[in-house]
C-alpha positions as CSV (number, residue, x, y, z in Angstrom):
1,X,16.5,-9.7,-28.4
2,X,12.7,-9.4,-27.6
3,X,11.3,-13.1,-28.0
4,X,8.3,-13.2,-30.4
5,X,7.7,-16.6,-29.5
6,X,7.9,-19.7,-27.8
7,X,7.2,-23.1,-28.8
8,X,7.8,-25.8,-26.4
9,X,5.9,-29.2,-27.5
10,X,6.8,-30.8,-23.9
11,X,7.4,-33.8,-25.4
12,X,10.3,-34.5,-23.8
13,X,12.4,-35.1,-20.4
14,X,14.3,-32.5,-18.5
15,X,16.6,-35.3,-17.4
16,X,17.9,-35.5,-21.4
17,X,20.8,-34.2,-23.0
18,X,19.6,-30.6,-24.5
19,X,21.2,-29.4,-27.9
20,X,21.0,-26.2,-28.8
21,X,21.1,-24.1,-32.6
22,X,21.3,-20.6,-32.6
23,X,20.1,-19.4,-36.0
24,X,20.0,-15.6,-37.8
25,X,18.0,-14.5,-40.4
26,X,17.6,-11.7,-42.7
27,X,14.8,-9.4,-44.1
28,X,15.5,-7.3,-46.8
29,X,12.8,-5.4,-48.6
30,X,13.7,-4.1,-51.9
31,X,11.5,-1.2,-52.0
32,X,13.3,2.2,-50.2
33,X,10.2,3.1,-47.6
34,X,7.9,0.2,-46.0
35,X,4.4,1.0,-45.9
36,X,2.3,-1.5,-44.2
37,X,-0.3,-3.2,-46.3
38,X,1.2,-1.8,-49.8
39,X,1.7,-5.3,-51.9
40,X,4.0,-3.8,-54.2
41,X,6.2,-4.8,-51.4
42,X,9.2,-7.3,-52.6
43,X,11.3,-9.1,-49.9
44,X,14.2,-11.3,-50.5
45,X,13.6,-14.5,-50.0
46,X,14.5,-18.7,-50.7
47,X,12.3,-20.4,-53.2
48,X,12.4,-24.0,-53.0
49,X,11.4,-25.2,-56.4
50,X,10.2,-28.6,-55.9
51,X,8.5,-27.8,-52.8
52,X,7.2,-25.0,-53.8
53,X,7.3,-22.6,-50.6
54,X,9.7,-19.6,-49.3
55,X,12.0,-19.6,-47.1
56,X,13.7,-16.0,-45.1
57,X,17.7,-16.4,-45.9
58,X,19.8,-17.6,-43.0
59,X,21.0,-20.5,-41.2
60,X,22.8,-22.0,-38.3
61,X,25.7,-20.2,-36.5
62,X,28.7,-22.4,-36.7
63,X,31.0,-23.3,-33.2
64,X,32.2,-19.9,-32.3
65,X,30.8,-17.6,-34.9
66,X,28.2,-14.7,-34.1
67,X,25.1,-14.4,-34.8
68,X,25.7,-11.6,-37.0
69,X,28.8,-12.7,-38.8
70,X,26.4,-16.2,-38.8
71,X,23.6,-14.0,-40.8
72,X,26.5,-11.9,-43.2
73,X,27.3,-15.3,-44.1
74,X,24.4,-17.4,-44.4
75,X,22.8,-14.7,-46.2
76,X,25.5,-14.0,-49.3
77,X,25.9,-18.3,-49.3
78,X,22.5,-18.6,-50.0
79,X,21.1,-15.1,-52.4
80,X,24.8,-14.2,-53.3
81,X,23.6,-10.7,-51.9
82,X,26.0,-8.9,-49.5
83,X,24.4,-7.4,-46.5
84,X,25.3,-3.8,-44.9
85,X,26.5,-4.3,-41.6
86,X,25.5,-1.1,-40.4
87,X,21.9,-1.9,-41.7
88,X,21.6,-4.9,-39.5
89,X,18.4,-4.2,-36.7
90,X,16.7,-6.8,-34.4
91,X,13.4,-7.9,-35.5
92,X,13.0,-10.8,-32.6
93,X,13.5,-14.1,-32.2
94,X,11.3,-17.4,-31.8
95,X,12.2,-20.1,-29.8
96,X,11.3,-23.7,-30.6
97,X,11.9,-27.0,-27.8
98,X,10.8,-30.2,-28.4
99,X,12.2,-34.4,-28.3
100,X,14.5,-34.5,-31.0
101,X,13.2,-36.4,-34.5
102,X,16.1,-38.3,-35.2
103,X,18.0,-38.9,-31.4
104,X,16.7,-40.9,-28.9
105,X,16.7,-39.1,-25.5
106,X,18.1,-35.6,-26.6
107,X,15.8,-31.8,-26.3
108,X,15.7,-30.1,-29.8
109,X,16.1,-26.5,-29.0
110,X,16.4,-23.9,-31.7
111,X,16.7,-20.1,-31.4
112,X,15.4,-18.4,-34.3
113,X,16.8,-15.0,-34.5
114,X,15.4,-12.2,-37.1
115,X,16.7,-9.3,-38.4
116,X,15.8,-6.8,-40.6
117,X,18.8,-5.8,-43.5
118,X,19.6,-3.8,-46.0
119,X,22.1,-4.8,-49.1
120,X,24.9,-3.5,-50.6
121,X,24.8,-1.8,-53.9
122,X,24.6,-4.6,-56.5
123,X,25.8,-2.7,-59.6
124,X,29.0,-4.1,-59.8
125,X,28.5,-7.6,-57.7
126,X,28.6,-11.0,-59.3
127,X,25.8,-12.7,-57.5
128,X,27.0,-16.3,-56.9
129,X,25.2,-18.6,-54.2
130,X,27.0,-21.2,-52.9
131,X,24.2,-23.6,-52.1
132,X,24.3,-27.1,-50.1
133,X,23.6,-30.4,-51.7
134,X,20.3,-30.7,-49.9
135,X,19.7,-27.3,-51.0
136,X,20.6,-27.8,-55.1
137,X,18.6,-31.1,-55.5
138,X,15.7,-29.3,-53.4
139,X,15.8,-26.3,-56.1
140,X,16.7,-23.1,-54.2
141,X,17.1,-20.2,-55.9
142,X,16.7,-16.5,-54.9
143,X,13.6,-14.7,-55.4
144,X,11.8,-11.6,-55.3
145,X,8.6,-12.0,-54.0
146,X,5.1,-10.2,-52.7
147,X,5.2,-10.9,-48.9
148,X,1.5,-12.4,-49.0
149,X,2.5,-14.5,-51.9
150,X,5.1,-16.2,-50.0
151,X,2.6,-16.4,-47.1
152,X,-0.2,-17.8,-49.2
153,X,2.1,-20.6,-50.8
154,X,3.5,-21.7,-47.2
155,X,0.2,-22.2,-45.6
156,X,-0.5,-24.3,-48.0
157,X,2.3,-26.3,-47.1
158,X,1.5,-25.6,-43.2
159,X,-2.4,-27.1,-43.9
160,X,0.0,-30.5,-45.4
161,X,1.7,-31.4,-42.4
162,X,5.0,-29.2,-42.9
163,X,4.8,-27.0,-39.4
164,X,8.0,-26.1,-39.3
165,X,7.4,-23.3,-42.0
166,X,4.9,-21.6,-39.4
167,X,7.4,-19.4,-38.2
168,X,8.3,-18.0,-41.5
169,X,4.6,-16.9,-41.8
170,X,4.8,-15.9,-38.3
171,X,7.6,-13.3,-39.3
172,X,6.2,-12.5,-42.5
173,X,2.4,-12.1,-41.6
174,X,2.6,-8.6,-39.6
175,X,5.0,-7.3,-42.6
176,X,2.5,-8.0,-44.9
């Protein structure tokens, strides 16, 4: 998968012990033809309520999974949605490396891997997240939202401090 980017803060030692999360997420667009710079385009995506900003559904592979069974997965837990496998292309992937925040002496390194989607016909489908904790109490819920809508409330969040969400808008931004 082409790598979009790469951030390595160098804030860290070689010498350390390195873990490593492999990540998928997925794009869907709701609207049948993508036309660059037409805002009546709606993506999938994760609003977190008390935060306010929106997230692309995905997650973490688990031990032994792929990362397409890993985005399948993550993807119905979170929107309830059921992707297409046959849908599934490779948008890119960015790479982040840096000292980890909460162990002493360990490299952070996390592959973020994008793909665009399609979903399954919803007529008949119950949609049912199954949400973390974290996740409830933070208020995620599915939403349909204008691309540069979800790009204008994340920098907002980016400006505060929060500059994790900067590859969300770094995925989002050329789609908008």
């Amino acid at each position: 998968m082409e790598i979009i980017s790469l951030y390595d803060l160098q804030n860290y030692d070689n010498s350390w012990k390195r873990t490593i999360h492999k990540c998928a997420y997925g794009i869907v667009f709701l609207n049948d033809k993508f036309e660059n710079n037409n805002t009546e385009n709606k993506i999938v995506m994760m609003h977190r309520q008390k935060h306010d900003f929106f997230a692309i559904p995905g997650g973490k592979a688990e031990t032994g999974e792929t990362l397409l069974d890993a985005l399948i997965r993550e993807f119905k837990e979170e929107t309830g949605l059921i992707l297409k496998p046959s849908s599934i292309k490779e948008l890119g992937k960015i790479i982040e490396i840096r000292k980890d925040k909460f162990e002493e002496e360990m490299i952070y390194e996390r592959h973020e891997h994008y793909y665009f989607c399609e979903i399954m016909d919803i007529k008949d489908i119950p949609i049912n997240p199954r949400l973390t904790p974290n996740e409830i109490e933070s208020g995620y819920q599915i939403a349909i939202v204008d691309i540069k809508t979800a790009i204008k409330a994340n920098q907002l969040h980016i400006q505060k401090g929060f500059d994790w969400m900067r590859t969300t808008n770094q995925i989002l931004t050329p789609l908008a």
